[in-house]
N, C-alpha and C positions, 0 to 999 in steps of 0.2 A: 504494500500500500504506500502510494507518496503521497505525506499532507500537505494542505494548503499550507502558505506562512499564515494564515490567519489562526496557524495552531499555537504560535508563538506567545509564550509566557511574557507577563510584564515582570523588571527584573525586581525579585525580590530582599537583596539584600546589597549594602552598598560595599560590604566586607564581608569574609568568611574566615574559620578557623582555621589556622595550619590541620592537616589531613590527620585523622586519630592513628593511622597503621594499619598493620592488619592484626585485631581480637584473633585470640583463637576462639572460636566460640562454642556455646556449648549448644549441640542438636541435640533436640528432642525427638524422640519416633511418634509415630503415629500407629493408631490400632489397625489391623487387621480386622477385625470385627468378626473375623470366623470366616471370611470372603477366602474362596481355592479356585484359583485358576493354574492351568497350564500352557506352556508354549508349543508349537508345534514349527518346522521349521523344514525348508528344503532349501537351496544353492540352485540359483535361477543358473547362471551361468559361472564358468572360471574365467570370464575374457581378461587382458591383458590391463585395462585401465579404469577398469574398476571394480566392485563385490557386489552383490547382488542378493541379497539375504531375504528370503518370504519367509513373512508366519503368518499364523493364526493364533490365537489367545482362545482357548478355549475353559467356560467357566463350570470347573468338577463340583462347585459348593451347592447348596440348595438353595440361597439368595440370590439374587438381582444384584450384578457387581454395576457402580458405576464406573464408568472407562474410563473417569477423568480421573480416579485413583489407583490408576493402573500403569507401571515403567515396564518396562523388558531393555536387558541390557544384552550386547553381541558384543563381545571381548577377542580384542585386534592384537596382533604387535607392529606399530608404526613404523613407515620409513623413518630414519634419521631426517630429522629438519623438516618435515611432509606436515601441511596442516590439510583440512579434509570438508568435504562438501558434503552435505546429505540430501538426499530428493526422492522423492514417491513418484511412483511412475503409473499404479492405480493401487487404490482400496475401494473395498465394498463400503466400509465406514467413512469412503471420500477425505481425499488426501488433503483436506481445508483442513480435516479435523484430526490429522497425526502430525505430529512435532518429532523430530530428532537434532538429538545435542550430542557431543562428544566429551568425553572426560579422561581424564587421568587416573589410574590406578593409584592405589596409596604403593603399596608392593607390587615391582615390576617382576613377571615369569619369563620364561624362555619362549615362552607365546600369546603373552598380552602385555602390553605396559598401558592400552587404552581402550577406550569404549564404545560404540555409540548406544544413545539411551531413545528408545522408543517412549512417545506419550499420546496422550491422545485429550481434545481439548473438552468441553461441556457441549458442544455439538455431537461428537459421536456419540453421545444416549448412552443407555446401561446395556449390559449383558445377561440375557435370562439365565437363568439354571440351565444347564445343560448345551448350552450355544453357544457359538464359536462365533468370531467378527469376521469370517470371510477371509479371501486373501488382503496380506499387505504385501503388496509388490514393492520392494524398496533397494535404494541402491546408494551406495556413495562412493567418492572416489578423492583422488589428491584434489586439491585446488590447482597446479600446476599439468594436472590431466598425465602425469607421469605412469609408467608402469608400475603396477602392486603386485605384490606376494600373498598370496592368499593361505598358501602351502603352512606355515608358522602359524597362520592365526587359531588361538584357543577357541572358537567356535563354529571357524569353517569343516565343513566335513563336505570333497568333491562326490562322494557318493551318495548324500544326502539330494536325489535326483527327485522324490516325493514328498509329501509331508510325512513327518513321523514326529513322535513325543522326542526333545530334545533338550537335556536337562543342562549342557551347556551353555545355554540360555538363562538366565535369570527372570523371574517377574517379583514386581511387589505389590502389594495391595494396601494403599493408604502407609506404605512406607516401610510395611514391614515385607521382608521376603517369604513369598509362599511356594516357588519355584526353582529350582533348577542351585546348580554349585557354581560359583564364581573361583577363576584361578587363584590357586595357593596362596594363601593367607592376605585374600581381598574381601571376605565376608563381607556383603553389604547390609546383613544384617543390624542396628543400630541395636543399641546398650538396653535390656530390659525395665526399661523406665516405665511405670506408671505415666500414660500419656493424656491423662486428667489430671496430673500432680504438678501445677506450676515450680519451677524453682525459687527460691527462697531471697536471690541475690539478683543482683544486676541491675544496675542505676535504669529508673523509669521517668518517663513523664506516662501522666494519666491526667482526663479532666471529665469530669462527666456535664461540664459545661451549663453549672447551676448557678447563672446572671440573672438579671434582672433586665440590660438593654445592652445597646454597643455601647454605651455612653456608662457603663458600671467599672468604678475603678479599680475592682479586683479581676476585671477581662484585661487589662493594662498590667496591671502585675502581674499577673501568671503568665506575662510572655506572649499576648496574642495584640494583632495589628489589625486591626479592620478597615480595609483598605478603604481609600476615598481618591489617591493620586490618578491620575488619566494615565493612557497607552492601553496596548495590547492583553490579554487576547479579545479578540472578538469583534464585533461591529465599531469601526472607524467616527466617533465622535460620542461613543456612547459614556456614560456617566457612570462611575463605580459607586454606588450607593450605602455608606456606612447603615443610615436608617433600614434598609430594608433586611441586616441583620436581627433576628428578634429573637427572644427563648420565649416557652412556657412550660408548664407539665404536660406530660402528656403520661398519664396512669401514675408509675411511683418515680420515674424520673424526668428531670430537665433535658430539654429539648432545644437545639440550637438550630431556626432554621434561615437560610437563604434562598430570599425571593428576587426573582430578576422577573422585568415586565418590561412590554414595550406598549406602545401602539402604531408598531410599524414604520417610526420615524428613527433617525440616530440621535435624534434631541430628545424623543421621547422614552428611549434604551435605559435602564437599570441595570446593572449588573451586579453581583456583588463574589467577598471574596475575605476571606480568613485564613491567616497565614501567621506561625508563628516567626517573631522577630528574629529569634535567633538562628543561627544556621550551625548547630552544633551534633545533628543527628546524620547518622551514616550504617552501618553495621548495625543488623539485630532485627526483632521484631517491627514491626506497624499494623497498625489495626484499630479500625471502626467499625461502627453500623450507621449507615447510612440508607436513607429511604429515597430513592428515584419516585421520578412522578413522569408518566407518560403523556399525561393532558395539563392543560392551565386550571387554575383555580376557577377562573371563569374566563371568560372570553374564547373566540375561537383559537381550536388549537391547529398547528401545522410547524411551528417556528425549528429552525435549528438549532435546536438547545443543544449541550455540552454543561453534563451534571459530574462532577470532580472530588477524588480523594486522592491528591498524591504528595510527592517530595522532589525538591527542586535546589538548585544553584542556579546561581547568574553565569552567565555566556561569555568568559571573558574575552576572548576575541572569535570570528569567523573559524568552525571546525575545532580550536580548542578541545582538546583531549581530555582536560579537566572537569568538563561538561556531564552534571547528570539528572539524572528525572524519572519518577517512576512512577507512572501514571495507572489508576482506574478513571474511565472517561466511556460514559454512560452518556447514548446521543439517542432520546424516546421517536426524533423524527428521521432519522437521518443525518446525513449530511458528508461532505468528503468523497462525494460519489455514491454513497451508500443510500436507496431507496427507500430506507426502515431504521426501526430500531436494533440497536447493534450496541454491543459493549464491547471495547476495549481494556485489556492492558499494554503498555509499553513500554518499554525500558531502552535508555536513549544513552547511547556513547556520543553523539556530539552532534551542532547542523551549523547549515551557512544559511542566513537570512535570504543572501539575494545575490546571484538567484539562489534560488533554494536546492539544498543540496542536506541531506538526512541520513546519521547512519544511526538507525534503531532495530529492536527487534519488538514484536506485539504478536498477542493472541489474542480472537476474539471469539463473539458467539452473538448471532444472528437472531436473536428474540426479546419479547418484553422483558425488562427486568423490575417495571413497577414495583414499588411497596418495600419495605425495610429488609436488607443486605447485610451481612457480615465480611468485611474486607478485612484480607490479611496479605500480607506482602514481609517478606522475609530475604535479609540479604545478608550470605555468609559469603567467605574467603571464594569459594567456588562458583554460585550462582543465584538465582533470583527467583523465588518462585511464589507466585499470586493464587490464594482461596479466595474462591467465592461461596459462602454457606458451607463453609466444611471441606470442601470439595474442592482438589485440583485442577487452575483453569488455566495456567500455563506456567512454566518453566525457563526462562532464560539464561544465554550461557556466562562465562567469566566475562568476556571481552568488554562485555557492558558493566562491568561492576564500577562503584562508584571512586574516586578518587579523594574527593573534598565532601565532606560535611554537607548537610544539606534543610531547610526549612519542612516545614510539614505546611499542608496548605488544601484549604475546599473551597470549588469555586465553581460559580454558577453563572454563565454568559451565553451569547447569542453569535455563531458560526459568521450569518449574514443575515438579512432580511428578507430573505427570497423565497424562504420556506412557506411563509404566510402573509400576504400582498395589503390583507386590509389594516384600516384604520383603528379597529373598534379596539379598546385598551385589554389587554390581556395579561396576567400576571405567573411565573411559575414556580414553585417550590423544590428546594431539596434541604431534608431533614438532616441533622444528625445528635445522634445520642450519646456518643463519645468518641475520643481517638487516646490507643496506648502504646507507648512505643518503650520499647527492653532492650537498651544499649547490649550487643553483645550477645545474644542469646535468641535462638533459632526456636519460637514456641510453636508447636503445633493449634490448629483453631480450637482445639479442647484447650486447651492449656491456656488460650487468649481468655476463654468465655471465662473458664474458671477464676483468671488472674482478675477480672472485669468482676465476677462475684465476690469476689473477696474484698476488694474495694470498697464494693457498696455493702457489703455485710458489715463490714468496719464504720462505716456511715463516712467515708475518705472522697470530697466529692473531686480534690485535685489532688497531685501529687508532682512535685519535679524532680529528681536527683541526678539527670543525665547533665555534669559538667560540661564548664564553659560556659561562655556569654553572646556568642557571634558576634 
């Protein structure tokens, strides 16, 4: 996908932290839930410049697996210097909806030092009892299109000309492994953690965002900016609107929401946008709930809305390497090409304004997402990976990890005006109920919800401990 530049962020901070390093951090697993699948696997071809690996996933348990909490790993031994492409060439589960990432072993074998990892996004659906997802017809090759050895690799087998059960394969389900042996001493198994048992430690912010208005001066002290400066993104003269931030209850908690309205003019445009001032977060957990709205409160609906929970730096120059952002970006009408409602994740290693020029990776899923959301987003030393309600919606690789410190920020605007032509005034909402974010430590969405009750079991309605000031 190439975005408009009207994707383009207003900058958020005028300064940022020197970079924290690299945490070692501490990952949590996630349950299996009693969910058994198998791999199955045959060797399309041996050709000379590239591997050619099919499977099928087929599900032995007597539950409905969802696919989006499903990896299968193929363990390689790389050329020296070679980096590698991955591509679908068809699935039944349609190749929008399989991901492949490549990794690094911890312990290199005499026939793997690397990986590539199969996913699959909230598009391919679940897995009934007893069904297989069809062929994945998949392939990868060097990036330089060089010749491969396939002969060494720990999962190629040239006689494997059919399907068959193929335990050299790995699967996991929701993180834990139900499948297959990974080369000598690569266990991808994770540590037997209770994966409802938040850990104990790790500088947080938390806020369950229990104000009174934008104008309350403990929204000022705990670090939160309610934008009101002009620029970017969105409709060209449109007005960032502090007032149309508001809280109230909504059942036993406070509720922070952002309204953006138009009535089809750029003088008549609202937008608004909450970001915290500091830019001291990088490494570790994030996570909200947040409630998308597919219609306006009243007036007619049509408009290119863009409903937002992400983290952000400033762009220090054109392409900047330093550059990061890691978007959920929920659009109820479209927009960017896109016919409908469509959500994205993104994760962005750098862009050039103008012309525009983008290097990101994103996953998405082609359907309503109306009504309250659990967003989690997690970034360790290796990669990036985005839940939506529990469940795995995409995966990204190192390349894009972040470098600097970064703001936490939601935000509600308008693509363009083109979506909807008339006059008549129309206003639109997105909620939110908190954001928490765990310096350092990789929570699974149990382990968010949980850390989120404890909080409020404690009657804790904010909390800061993540060091620095930005």
């Amino acid at each position: 996908m190439s975005l408009s530049p009207l994707r383009l962020r207003a900058a958020v901070a005028a300064a940022a932290l020197a970079g924290l390093g690299c945490a070692t951090l501490t990952a949590l697993p996630a349950a299996a839930a009693g969910e058994q699948v198998k791999v199955q696997y045959r060797q399309s071809a041996t050709g000379s410049d590239q591997a050619e690996p099919w499977f099928k996933v087929v599900n032995t348990g007597s539950n409905a697996v969802p696919l989006s909490q499903v990896k299968i790993r193929y363990y390689f031994k790389a050329d020296a210097g070679a980096s590698y492409r991955f591509a679908c060439s068809w699935a039944v589960k349609g190749c929008a909806n399989i991901t492949g990432t490549f990794g690094t072993l911890t312990r290199s074998t005499a026939d793997a030092d690397r990986y590539l990892e199969i996913g699959f996004t909230a598009g391919a659906g679940s897995l009934a009892a007893g069904a297989d997802t069809g062929d994945l017809q998949l392939r990868f090759h060097r990036s330089d299109w060089q010749a491969i050895n396939q002969l060494d690799d720990y999962s190629f087998a040239a006689s494997q000309t059919a399907y068959g059960d193929w335990s050299k394969v790995t699967a996991a389900v929701g993180g834990a492994t139900v499948w297959g042996t990974a080369p000598a001493g690569n266990d991808p198994d994770p540590d037997p953690t209770d994966p409802t048992d938040p850990p104990g430690d790790g500088a947080t912010l938390f806020d369950d965002f229990t104000y009174t208005s934008h104008t309350d001066p403990a929204l000022n002290a705990h670090g939160w900016n309610v934008r009101s400066n002009s620029g970017g993104p969105g409709v060209p003269g449109a007005a960032w609107a502090p007032e149309n931030v508001t809280f109230a209850r909504e059942g036993a908690n406070s509720v922070m929401n952002l309204e953006t309205s138009t009535a089809g003019t750029a003088a008549s445009t609202r937008q608004t946008e909450v970001l915290t001032r500091a830019t001291k977060f990088k490494n570790g957990t994030y996570a909200a709930r947040v409630r998308f709205s597919d219609a306006p409160r009243s007036g007619p609906d049509g408009d290119r809305l863009v409903q937002t929970f992400f983290t952000i730096n400033d762009l220090k120059a054109p392409m900047a390497d330093d550059y990061a952002e890691y978007d959920f970006e929920y659009l109820p009408n479209g927009g960017w090409g896109e016919p409908a409602n469509i959500l994205y994740t993104t994760s962005w290693e750098t862009y050039r304004p103008d012309p525009w020029e983008a290097v990101n990776q994103h996953s998405e899923a082609r359907t309503s997402y109306a009504g309250w959301h659990d967003l989690v987003v997690t970034i360790d030393n290796s990669a990036i990976t985005y839940y939506v309600d529990g469940t795995l919606f995409g995966r990204h690789d190192a390349r894009y990890l972040p470098e600097r410190p970064m703001s936490i920020n939601f935000n509600q605007w308008l693509i363009d005006l083109a979506g909807q032509t008339s006059t008549t005034p129309r206003a639109y909402d997105q909620k939110v109920d908190y954001v928490l974010h765990v310096k350092d430590q990789v929570l699974t969405p149990a382990q968010v919800s949980a850390r989120v009750a404890a909080f409020r079991s404690a009657g804790t309605a904010f909390e800061d401990t993540v060091p620095g000031t930005g």
